[in-house]
MIVEXKE-123765 format. One record per atom (N, C-alpha, C): atom name; x negated, y, z; chain; residue number from 1. Coordinates in pm, whole numbers, m for minus. Each point is the difference from the previous one (the first is absolute). Layout:
BEGIN
<r atom="CA" east="X" north="Y" up="Z" kette="A" nr="NUM"/>
...
***
This chain:
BEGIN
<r atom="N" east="m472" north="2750" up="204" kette="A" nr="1"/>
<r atom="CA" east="76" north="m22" up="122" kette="A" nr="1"/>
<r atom="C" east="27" north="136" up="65" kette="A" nr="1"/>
<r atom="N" east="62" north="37" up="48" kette="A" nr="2"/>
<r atom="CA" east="87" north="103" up="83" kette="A" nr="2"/>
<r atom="C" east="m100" north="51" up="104" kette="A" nr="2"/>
<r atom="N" east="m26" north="84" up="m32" kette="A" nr="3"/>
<r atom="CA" east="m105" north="60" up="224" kette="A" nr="3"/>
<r atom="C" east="94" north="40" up="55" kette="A" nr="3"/>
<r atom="N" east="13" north="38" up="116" kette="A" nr="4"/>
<r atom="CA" east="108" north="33" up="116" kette="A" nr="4"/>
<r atom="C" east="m65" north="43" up="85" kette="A" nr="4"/>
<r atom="N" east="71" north="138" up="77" kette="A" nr="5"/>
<r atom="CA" east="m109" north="46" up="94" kette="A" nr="5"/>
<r atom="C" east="165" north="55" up="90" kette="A" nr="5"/>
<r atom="N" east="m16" north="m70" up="123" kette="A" nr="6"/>
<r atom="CA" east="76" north="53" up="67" kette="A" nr="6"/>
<r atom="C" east="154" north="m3" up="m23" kette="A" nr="6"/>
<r atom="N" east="27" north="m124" up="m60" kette="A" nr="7"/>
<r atom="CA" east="104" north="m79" up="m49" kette="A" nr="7"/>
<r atom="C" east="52" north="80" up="m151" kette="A" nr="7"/>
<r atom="N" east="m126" north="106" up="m43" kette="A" nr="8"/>
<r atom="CA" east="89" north="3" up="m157" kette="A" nr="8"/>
<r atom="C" east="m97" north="17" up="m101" kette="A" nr="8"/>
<r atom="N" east="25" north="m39" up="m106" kette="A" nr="9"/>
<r atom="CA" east="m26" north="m86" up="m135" kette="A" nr="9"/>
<r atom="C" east="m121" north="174" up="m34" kette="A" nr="9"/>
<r atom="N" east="m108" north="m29" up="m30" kette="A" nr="10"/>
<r atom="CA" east="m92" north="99" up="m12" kette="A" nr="10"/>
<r atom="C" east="m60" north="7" up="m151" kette="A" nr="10"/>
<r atom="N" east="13" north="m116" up="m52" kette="A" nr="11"/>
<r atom="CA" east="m90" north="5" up="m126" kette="A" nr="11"/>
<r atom="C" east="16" north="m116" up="m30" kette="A" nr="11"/>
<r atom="N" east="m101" north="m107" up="m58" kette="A" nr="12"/>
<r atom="CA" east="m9" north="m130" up="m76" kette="A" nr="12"/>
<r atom="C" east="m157" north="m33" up="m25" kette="A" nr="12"/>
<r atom="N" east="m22" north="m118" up="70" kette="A" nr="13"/>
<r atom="CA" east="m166" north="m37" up="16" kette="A" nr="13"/>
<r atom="C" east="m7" north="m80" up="m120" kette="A" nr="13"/>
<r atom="N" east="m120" north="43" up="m115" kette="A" nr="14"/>
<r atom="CA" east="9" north="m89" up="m120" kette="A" nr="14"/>
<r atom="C" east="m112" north="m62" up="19" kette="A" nr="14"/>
<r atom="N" east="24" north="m122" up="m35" kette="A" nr="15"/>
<r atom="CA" east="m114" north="m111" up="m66" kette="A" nr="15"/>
<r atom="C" east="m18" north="m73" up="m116" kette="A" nr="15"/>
<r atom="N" east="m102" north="m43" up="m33" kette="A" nr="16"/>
<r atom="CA" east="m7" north="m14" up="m143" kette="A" nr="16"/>
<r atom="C" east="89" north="m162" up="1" kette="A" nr="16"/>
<r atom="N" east="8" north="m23" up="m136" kette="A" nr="17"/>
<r atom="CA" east="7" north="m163" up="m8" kette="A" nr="17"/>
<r atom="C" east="m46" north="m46" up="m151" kette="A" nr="17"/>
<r atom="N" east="m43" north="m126" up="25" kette="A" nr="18"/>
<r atom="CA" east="m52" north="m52" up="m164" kette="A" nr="18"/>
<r atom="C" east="m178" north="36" up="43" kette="A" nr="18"/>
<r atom="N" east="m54" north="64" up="m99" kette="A" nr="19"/>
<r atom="CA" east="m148" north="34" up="32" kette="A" nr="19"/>
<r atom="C" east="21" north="124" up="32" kette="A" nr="19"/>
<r atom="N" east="130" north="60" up="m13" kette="A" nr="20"/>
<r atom="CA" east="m24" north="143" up="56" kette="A" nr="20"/>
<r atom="C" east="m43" north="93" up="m124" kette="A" nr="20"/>
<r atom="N" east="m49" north="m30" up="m122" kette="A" nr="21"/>
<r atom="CA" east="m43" north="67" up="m123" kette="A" nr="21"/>
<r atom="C" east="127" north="120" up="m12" kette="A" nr="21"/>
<r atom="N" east="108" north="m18" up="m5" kette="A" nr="22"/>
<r atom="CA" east="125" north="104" up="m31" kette="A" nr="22"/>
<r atom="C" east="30" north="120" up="87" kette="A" nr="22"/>
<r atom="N" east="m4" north="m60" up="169" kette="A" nr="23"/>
<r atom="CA" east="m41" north="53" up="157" kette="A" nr="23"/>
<r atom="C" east="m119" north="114" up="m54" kette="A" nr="23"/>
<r atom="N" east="m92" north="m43" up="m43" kette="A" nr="24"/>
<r atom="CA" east="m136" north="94" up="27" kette="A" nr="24"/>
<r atom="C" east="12" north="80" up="m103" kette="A" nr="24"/>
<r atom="N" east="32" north="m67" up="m126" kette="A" nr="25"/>
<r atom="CA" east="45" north="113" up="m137" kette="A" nr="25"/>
<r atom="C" east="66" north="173" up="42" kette="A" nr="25"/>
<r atom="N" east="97" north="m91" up="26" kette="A" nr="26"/>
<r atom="CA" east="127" north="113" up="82" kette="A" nr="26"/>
<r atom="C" east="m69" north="132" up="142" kette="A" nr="26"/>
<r atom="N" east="m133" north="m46" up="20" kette="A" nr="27"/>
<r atom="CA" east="m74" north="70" up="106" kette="A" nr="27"/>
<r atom="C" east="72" north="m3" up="107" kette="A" nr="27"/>
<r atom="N" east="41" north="m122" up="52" kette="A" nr="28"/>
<r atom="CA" east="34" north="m4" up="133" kette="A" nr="28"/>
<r atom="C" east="m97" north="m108" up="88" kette="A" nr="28"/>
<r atom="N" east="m17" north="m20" up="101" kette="A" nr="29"/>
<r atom="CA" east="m75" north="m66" up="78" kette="A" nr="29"/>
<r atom="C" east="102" north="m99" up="113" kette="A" nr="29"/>
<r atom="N" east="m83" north="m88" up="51" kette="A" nr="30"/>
<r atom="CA" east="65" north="m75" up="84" kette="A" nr="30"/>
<r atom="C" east="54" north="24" up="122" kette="A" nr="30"/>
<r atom="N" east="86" north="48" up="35" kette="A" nr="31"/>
<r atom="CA" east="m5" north="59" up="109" kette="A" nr="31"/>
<r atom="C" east="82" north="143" up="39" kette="A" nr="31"/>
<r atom="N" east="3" north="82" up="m113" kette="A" nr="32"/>
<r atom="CA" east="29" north="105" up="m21" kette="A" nr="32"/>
<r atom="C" east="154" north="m14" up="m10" kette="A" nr="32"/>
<r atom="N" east="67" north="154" up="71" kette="A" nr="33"/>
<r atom="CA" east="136" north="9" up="53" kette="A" nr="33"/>
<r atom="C" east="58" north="70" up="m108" kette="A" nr="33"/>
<r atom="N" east="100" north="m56" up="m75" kette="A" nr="34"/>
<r atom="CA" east="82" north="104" up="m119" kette="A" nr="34"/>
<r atom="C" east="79" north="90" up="131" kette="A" nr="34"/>
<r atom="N" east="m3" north="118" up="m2" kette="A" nr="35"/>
<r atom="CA" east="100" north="129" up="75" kette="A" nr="35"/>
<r atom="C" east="96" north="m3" up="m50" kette="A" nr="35"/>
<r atom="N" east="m16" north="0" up="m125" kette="A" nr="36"/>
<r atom="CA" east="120" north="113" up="m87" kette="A" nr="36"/>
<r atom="C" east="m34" north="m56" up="m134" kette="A" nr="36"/>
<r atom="N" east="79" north="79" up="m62" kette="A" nr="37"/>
<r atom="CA" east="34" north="m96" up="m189" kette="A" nr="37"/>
<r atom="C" east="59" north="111" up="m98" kette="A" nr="37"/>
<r atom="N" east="m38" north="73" up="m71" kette="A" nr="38"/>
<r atom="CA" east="50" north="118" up="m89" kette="A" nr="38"/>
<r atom="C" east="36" north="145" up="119" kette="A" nr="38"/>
<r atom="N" east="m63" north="m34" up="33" kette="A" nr="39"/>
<r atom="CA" east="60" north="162" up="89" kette="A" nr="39"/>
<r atom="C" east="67" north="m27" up="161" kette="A" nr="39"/>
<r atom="N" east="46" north="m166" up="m15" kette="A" nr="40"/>
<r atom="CA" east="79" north="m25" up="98" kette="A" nr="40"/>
<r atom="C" east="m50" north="m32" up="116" kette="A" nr="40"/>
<r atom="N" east="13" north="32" up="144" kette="A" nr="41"/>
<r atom="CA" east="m67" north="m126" up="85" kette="A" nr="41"/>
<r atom="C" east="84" north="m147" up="26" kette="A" nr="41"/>
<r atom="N" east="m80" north="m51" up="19" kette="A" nr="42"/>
<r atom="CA" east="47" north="m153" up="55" kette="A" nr="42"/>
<r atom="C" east="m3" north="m33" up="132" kette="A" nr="42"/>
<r atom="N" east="166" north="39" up="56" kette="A" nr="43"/>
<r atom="CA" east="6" north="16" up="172" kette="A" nr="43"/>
<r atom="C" east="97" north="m52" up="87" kette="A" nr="43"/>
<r atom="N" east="116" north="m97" up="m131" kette="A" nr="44"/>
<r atom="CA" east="66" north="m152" up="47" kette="A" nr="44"/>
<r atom="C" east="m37" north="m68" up="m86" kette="A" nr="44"/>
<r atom="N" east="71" north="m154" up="6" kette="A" nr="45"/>
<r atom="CA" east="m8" north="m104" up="m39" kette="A" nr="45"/>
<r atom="C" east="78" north="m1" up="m150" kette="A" nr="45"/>
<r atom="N" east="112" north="120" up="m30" kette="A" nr="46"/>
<r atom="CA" east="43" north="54" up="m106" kette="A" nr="46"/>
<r atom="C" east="m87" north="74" up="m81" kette="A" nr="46"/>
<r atom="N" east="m76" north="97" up="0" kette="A" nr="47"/>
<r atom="CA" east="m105" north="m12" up="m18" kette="A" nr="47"/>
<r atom="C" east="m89" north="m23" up="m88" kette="A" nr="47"/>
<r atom="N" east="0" north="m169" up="102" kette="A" nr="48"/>
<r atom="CA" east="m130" north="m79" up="m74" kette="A" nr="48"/>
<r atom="C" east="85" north="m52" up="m88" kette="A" nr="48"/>
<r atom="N" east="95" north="m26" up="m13" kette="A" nr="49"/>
<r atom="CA" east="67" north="m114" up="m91" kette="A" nr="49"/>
<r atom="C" east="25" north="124" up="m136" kette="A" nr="49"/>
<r atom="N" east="30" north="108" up="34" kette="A" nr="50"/>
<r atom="CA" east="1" north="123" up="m133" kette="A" nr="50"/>
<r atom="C" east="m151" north="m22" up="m99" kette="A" nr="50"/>
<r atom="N" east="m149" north="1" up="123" kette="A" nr="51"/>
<r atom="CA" east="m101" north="m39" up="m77" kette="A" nr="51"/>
<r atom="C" east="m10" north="m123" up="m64" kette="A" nr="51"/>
<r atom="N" east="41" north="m67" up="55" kette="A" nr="52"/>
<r atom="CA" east="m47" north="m149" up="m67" kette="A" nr="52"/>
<r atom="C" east="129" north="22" up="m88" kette="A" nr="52"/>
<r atom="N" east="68" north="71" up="m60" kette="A" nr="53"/>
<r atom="CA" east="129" north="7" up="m121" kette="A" nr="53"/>
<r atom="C" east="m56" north="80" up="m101" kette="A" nr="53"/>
<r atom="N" east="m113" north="87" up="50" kette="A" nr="54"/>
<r atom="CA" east="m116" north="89" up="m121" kette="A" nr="54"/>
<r atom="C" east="m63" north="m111" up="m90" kette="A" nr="54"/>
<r atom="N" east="m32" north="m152" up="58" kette="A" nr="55"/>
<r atom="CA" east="m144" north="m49" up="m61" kette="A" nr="55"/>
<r atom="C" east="60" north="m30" up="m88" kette="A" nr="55"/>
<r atom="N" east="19" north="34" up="m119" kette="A" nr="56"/>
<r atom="CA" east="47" north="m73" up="m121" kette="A" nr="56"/>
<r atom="C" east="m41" north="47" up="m114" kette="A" nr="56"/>
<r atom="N" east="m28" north="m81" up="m107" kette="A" nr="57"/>
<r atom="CA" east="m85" north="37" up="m126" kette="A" nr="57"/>
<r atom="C" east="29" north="140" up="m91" kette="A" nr="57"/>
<r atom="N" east="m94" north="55" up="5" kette="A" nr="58"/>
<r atom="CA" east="m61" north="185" up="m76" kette="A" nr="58"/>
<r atom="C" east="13" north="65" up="94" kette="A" nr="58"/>
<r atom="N" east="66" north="m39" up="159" kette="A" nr="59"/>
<r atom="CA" east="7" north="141" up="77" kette="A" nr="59"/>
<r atom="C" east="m133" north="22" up="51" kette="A" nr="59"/>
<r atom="N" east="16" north="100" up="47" kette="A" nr="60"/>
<r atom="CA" east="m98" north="138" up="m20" kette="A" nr="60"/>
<r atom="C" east="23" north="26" up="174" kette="A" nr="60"/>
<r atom="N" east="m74" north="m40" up="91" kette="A" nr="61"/>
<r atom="CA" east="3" north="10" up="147" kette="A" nr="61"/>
<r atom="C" east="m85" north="117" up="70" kette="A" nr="61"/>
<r atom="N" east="5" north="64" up="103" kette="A" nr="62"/>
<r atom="CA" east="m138" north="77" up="74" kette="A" nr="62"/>
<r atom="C" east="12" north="m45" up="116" kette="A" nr="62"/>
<r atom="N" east="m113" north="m14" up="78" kette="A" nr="63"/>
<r atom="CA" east="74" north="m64" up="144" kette="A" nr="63"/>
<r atom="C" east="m103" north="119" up="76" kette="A" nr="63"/>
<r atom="N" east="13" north="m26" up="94" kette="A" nr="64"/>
<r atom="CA" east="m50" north="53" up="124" kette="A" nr="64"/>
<r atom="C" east="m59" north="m143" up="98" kette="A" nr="64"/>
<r atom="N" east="m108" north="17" up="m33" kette="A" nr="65"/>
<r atom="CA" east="m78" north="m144" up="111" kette="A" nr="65"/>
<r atom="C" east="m111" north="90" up="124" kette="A" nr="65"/>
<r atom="N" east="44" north="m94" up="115" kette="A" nr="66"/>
<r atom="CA" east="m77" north="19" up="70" kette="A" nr="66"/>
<r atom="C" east="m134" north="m88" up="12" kette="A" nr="66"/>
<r atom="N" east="m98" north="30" up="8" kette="A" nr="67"/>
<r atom="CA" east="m72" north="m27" up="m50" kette="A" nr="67"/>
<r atom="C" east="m152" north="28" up="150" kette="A" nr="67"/>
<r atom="N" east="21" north="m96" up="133" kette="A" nr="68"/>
<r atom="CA" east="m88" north="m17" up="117" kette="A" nr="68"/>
<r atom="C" east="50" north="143" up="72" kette="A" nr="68"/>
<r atom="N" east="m38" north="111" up="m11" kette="A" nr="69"/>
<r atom="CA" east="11" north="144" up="49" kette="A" nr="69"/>
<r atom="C" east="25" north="64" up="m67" kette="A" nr="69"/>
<r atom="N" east="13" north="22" up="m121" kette="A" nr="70"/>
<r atom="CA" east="1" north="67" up="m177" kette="A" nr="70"/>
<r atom="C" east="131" north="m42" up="m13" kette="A" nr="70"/>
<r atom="N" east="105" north="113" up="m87" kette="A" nr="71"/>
<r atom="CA" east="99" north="5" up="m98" kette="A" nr="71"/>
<r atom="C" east="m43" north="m11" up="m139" kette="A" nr="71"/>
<r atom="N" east="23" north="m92" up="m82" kette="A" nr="72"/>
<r atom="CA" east="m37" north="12" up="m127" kette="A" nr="72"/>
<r atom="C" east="99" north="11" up="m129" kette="A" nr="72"/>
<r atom="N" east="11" north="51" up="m84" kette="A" nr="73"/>
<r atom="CA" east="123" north="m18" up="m146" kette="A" nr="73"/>
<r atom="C" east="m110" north="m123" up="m42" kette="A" nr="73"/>
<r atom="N" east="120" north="m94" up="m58" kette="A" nr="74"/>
<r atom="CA" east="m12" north="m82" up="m119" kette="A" nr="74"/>
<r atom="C" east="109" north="9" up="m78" kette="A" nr="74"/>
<r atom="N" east="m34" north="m7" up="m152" kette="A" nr="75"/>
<r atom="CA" east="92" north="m12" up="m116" kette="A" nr="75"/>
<r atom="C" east="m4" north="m126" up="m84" kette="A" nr="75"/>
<r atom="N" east="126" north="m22" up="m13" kette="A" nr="76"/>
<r atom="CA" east="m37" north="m137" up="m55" kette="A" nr="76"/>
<r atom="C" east="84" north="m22" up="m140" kette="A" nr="76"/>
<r atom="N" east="m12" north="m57" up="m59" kette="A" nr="77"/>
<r atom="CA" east="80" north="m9" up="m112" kette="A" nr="77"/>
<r atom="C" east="m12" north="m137" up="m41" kette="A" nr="77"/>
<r atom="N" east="113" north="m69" up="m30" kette="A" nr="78"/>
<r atom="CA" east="58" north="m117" up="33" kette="A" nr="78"/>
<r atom="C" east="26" north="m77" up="m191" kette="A" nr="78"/>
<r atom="N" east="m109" north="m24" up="m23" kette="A" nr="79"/>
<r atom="CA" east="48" north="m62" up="m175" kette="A" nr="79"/>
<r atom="C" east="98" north="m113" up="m23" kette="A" nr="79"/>
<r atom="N" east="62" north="76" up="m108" kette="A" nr="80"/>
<r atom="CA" east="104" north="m140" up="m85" kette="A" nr="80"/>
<r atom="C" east="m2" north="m114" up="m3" kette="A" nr="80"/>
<r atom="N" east="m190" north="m19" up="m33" kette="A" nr="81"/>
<r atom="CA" east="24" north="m138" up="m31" kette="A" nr="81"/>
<r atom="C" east="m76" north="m87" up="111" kette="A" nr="81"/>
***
């Protein structure tokens, strides 16, 4: 879902779904704010819709999560099958 701070689009609050097994694989947590996505930040609603156009099978992602008070990299890599 979208965070917003001060009427503009800041990042993307992830949560797991299912048991969450794929969520935790990927080293993300519940809660935690995607910033940014290959280099990029995420700071409209265009944006987010560019990230959610990355998730697709073999790509190769880095994000930038915020992570309580902490900036963190995650890399993710997204299999075929």
């Amino acid at each position: 879902a979208p965070r917003a701070e001060n009427g503009r689009v800041t990042g993307l609050v992830v949560q797991p779904q299912g048991d969450g097994a794929i969520f935790r694989a990927a080293g993300l947590r519940p809660g935690d704010v995607i910033r940014g996505f290959n280099g990029r930040p995420i700071g409209s609603a265009g944006d987010a819709a560019a990230f959610t156009n990355q998730i697709v099978p073999g790509a190769r992602i880095s994000l930038e999560i915020e992570r309580g008070a902490s900036v963190v990299p995650v890399a993710i890599f997204l299999s075929k099958s």
